[in-house]
Backbone as XML, in Angstrom:
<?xml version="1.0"?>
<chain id="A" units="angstrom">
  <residue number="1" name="UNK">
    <atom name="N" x="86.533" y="93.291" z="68.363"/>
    <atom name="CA" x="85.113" y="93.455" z="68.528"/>
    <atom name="C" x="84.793" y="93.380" z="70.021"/>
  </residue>
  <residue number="2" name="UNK">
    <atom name="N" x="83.924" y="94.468" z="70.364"/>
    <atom name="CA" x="83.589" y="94.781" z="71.904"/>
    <atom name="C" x="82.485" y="93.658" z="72.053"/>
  </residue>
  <residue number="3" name="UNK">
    <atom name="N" x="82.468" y="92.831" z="73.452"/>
    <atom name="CA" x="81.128" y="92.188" z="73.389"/>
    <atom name="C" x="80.720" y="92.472" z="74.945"/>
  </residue>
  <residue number="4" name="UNK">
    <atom name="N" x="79.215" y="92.187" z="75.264"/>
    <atom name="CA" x="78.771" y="92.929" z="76.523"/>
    <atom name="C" x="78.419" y="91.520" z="77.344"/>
  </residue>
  <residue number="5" name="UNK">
    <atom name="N" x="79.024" y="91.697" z="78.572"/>
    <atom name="CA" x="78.638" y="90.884" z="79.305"/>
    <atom name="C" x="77.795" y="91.293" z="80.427"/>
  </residue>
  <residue number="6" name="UNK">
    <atom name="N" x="76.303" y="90.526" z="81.083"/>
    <atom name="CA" x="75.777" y="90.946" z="81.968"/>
    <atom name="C" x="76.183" y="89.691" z="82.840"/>
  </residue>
  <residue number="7" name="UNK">
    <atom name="N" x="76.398" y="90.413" z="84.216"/>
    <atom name="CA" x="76.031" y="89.644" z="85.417"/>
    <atom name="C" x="75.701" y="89.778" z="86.535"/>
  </residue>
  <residue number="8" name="UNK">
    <atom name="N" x="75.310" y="89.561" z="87.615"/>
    <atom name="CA" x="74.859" y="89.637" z="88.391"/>
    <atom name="C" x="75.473" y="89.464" z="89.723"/>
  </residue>
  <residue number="9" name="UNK">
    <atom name="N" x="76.035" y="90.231" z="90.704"/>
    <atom name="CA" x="76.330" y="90.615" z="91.996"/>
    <atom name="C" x="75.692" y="90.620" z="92.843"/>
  </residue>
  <residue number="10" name="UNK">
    <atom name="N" x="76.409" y="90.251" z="94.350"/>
    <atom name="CA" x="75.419" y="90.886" z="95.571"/>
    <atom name="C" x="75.751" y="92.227" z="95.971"/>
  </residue>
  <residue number="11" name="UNK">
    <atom name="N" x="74.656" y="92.767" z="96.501"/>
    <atom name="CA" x="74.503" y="94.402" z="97.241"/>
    <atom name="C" x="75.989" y="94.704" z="97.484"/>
  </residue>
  <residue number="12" name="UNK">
    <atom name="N" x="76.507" y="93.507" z="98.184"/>
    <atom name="CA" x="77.821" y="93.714" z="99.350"/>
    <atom name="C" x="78.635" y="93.984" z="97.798"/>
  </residue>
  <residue number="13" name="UNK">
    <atom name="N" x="78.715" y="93.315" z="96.921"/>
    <atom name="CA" x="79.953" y="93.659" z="95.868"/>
    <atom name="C" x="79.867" y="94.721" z="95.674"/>
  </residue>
  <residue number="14" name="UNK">
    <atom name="N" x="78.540" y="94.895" z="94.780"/>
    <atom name="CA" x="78.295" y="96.029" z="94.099"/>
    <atom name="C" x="78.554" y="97.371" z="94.809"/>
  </residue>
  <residue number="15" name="UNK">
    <atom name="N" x="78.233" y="97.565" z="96.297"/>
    <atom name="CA" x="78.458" y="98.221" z="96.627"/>
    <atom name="C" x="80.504" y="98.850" z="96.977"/>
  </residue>
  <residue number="16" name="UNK">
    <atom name="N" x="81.080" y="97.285" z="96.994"/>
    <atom name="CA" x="82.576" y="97.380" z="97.050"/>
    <atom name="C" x="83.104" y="97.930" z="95.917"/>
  </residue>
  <residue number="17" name="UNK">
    <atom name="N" x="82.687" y="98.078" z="94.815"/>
    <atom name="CA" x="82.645" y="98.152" z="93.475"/>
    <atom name="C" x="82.815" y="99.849" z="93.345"/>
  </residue>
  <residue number="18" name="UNK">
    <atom name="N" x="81.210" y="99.767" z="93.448"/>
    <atom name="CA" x="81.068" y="101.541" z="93.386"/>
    <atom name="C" x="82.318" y="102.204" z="93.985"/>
  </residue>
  <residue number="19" name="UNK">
    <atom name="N" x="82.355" y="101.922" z="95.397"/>
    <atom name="CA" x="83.419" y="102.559" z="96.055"/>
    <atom name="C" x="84.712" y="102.705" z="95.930"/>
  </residue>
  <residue number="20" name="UNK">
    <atom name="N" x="85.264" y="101.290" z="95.073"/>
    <atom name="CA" x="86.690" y="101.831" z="94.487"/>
    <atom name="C" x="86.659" y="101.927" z="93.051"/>
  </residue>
  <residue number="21" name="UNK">
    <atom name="N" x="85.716" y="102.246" z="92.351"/>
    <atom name="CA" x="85.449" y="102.664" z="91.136"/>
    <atom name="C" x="85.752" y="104.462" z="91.074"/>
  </residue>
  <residue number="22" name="UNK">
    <atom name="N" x="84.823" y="104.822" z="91.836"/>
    <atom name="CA" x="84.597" y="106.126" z="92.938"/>
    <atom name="C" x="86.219" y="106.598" z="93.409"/>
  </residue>
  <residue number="23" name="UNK">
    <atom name="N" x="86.883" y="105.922" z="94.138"/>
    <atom name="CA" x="88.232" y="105.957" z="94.460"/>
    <atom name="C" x="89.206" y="106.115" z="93.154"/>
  </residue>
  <residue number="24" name="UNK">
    <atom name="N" x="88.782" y="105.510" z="92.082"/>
    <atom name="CA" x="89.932" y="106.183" z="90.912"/>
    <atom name="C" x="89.119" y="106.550" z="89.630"/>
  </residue>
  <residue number="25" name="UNK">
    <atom name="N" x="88.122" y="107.237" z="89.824"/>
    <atom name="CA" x="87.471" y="108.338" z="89.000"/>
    <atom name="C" x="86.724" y="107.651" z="88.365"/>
  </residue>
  <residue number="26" name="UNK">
    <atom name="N" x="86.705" y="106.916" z="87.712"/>
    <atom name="CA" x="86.055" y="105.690" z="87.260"/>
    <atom name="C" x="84.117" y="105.636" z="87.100"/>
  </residue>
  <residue number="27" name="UNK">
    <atom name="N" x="83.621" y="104.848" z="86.418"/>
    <atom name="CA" x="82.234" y="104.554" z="86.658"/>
    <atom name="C" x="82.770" y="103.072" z="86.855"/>
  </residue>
  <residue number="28" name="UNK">
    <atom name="N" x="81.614" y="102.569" z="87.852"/>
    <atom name="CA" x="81.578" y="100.997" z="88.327"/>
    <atom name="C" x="81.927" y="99.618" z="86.991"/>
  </residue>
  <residue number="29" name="UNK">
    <atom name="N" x="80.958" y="100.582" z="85.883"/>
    <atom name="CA" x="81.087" y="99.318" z="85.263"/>
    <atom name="C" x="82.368" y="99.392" z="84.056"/>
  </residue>
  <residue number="30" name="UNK">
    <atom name="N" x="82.910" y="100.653" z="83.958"/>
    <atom name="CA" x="84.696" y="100.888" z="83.294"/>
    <atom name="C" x="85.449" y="100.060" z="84.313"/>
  </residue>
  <residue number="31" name="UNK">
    <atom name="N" x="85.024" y="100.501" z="85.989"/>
    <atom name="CA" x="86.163" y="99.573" z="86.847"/>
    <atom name="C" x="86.022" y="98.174" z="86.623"/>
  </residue>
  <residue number="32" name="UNK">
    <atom name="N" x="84.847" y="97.636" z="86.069"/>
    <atom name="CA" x="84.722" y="96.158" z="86.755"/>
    <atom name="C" x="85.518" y="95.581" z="85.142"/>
  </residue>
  <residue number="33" name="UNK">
    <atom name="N" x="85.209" y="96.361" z="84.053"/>
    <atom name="CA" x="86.179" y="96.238" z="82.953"/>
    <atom name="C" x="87.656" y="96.079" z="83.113"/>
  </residue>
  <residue number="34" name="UNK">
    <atom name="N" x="87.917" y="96.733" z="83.812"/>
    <atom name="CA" x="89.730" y="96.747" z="84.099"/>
    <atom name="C" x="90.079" y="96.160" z="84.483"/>
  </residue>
  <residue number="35" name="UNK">
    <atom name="N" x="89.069" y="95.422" z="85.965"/>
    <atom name="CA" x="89.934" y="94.480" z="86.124"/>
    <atom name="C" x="89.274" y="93.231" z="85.891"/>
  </residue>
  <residue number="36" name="UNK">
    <atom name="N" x="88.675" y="92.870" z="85.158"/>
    <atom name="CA" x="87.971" y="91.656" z="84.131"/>
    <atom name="C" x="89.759" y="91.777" z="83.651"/>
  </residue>
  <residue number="37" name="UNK">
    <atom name="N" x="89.823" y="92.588" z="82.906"/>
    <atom name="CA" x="91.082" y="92.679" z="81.485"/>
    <atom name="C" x="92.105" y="92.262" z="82.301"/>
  </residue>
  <residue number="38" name="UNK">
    <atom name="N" x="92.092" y="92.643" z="83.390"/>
    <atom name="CA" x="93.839" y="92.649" z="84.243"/>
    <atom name="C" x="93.903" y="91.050" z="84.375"/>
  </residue>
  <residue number="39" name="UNK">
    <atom name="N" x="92.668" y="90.533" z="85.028"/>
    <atom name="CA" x="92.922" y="89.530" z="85.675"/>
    <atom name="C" x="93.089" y="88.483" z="84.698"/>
  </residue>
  <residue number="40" name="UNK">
    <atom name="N" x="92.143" y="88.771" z="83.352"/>
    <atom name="CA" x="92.492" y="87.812" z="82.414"/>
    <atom name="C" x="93.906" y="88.079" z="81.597"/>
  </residue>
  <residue number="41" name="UNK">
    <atom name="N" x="94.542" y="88.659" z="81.096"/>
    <atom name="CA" x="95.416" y="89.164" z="81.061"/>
    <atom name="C" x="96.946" y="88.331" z="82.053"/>
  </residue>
  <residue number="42" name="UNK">
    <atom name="N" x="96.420" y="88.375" z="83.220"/>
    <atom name="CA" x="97.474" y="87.591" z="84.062"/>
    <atom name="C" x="97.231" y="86.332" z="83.751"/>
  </residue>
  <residue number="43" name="UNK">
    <atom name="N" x="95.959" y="85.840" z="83.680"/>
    <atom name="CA" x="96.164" y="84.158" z="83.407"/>
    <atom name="C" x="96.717" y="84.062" z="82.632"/>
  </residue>
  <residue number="44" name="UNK">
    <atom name="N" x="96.047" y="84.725" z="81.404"/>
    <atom name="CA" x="97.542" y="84.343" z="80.293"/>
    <atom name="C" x="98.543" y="84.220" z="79.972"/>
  </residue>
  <residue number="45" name="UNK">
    <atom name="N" x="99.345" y="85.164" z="80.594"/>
    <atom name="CA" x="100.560" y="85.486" z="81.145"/>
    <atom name="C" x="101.008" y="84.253" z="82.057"/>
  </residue>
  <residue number="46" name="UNK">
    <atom name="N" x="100.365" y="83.740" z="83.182"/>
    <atom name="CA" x="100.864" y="82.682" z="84.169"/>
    <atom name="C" x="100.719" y="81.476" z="82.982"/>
  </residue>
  <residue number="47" name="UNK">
    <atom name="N" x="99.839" y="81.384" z="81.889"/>
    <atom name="CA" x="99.412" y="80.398" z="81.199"/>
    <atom name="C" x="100.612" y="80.197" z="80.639"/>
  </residue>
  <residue number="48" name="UNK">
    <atom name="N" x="101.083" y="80.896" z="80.012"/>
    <atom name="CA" x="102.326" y="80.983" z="79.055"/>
    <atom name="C" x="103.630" y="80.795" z="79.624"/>
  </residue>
  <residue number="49" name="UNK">
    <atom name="N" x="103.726" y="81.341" z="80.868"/>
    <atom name="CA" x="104.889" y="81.166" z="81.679"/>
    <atom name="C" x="104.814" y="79.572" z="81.981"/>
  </residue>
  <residue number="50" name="UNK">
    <atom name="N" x="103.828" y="78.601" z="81.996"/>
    <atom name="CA" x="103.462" y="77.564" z="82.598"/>
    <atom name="C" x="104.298" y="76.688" z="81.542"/>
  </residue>
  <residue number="51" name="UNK">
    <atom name="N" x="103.735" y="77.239" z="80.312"/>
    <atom name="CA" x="104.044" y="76.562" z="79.156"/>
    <atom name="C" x="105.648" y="76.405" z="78.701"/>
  </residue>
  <residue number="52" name="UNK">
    <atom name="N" x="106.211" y="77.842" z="79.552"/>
    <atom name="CA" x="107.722" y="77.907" z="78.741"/>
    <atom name="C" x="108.654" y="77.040" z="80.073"/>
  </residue>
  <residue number="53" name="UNK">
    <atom name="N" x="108.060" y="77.395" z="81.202"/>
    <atom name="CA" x="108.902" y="76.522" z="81.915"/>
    <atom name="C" x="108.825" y="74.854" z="81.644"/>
  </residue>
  <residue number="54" name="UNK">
    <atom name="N" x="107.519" y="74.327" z="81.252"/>
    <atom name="CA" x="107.382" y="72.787" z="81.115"/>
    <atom name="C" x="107.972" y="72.449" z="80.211"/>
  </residue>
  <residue number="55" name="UNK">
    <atom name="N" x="108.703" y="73.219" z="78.943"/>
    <atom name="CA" x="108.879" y="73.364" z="77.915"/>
    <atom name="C" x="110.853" y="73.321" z="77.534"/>
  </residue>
  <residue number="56" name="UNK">
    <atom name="N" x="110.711" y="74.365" z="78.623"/>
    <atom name="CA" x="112.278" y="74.451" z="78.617"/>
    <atom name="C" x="112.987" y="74.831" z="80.012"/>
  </residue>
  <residue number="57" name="UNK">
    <atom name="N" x="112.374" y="74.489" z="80.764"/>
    <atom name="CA" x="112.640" y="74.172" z="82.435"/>
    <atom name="C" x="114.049" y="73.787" z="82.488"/>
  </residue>
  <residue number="58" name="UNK">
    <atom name="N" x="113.825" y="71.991" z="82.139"/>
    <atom name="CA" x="114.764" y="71.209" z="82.368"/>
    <atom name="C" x="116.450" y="71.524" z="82.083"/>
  </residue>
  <residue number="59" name="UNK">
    <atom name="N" x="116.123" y="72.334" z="80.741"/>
    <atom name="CA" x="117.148" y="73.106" z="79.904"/>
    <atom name="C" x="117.694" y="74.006" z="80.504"/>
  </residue>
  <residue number="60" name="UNK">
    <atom name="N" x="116.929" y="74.852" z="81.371"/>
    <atom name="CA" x="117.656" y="75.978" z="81.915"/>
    <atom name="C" x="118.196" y="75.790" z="83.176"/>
  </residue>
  <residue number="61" name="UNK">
    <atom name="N" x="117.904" y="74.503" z="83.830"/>
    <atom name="CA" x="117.833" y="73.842" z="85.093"/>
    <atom name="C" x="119.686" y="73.130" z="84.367"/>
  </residue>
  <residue number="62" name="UNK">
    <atom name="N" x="119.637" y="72.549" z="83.886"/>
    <atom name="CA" x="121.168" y="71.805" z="83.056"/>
    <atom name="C" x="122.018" y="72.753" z="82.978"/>
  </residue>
  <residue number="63" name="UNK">
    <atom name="N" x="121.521" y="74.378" z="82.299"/>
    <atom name="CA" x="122.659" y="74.796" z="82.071"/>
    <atom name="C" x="123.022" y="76.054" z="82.969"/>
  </residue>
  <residue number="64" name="UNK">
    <atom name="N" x="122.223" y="76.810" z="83.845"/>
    <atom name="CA" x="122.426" y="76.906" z="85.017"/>
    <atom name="C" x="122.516" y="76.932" z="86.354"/>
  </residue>
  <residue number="65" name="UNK">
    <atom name="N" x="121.702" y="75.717" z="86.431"/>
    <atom name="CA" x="121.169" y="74.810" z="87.711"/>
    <atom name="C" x="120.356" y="75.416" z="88.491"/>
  </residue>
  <residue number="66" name="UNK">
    <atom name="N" x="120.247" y="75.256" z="89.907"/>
    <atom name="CA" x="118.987" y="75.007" z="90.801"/>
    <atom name="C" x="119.937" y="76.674" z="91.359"/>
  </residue>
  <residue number="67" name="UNK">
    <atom name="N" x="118.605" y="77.166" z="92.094"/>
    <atom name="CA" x="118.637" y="78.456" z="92.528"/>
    <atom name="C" x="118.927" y="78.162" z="94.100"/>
  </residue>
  <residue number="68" name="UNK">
    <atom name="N" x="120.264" y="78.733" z="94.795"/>
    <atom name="CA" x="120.359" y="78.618" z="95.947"/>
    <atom name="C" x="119.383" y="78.658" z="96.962"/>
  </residue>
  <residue number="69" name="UNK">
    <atom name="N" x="119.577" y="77.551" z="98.186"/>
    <atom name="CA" x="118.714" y="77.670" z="98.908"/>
    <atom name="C" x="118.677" y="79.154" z="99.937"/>
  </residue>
  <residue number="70" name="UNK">
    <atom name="N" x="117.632" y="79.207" z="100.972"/>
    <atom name="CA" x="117.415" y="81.000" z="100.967"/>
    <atom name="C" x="118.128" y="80.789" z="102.038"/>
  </residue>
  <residue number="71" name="UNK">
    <atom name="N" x="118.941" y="81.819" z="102.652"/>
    <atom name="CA" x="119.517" y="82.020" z="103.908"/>
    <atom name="C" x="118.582" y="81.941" z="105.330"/>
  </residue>
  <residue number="72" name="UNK">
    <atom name="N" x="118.751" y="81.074" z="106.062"/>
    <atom name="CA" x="118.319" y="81.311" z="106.821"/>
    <atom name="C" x="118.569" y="82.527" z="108.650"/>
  </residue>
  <residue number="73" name="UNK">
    <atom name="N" x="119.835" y="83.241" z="108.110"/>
    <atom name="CA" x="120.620" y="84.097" z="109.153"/>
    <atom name="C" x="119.980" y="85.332" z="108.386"/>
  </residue>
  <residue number="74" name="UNK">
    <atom name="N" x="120.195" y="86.121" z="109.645"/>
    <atom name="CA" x="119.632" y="87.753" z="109.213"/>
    <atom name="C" x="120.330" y="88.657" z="109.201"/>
  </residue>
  <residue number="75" name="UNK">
    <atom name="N" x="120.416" y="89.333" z="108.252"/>
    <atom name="CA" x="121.818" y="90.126" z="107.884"/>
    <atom name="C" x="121.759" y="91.115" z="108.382"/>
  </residue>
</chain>
């Protein structure tokens, strides 16, 4: 079920809006949809990732340990 949200922007957004709405064919308020969806979409995603590492971290940390430290020389 679709539900409608109103809100309210300044000039300066709205106008940032239009313009890369405009930039991928888009109307302003399909763009501001997409990335409403994207961004929620990623939390969830980071949400869940949050969950599997607290979850089974330790486990994967035991059975193939800690990730080398980064090189500091330049190849």
């Amino acid at each position: 079920m679709a539900r409608e949200l109103r809100i309210e922007i300044s000039d300066e957004a709205y106008e940032a809006l239009q313009h890369a709405a405009a930039a991928r064919h888009v109307a302003a308020e399909d763009y501001a949809e997409q990335i409403l969806d994207a961004d929620l979409t990623r939390a969830r995603f980071l949400d869940g990732a949050r969950s599997v590492i607290a979850e089974h971290g330790d486990a994967f940390t035991a059975r193939y340990g800690r990730p080398a430290a980064p090189s500091t020389s330049a190849a």
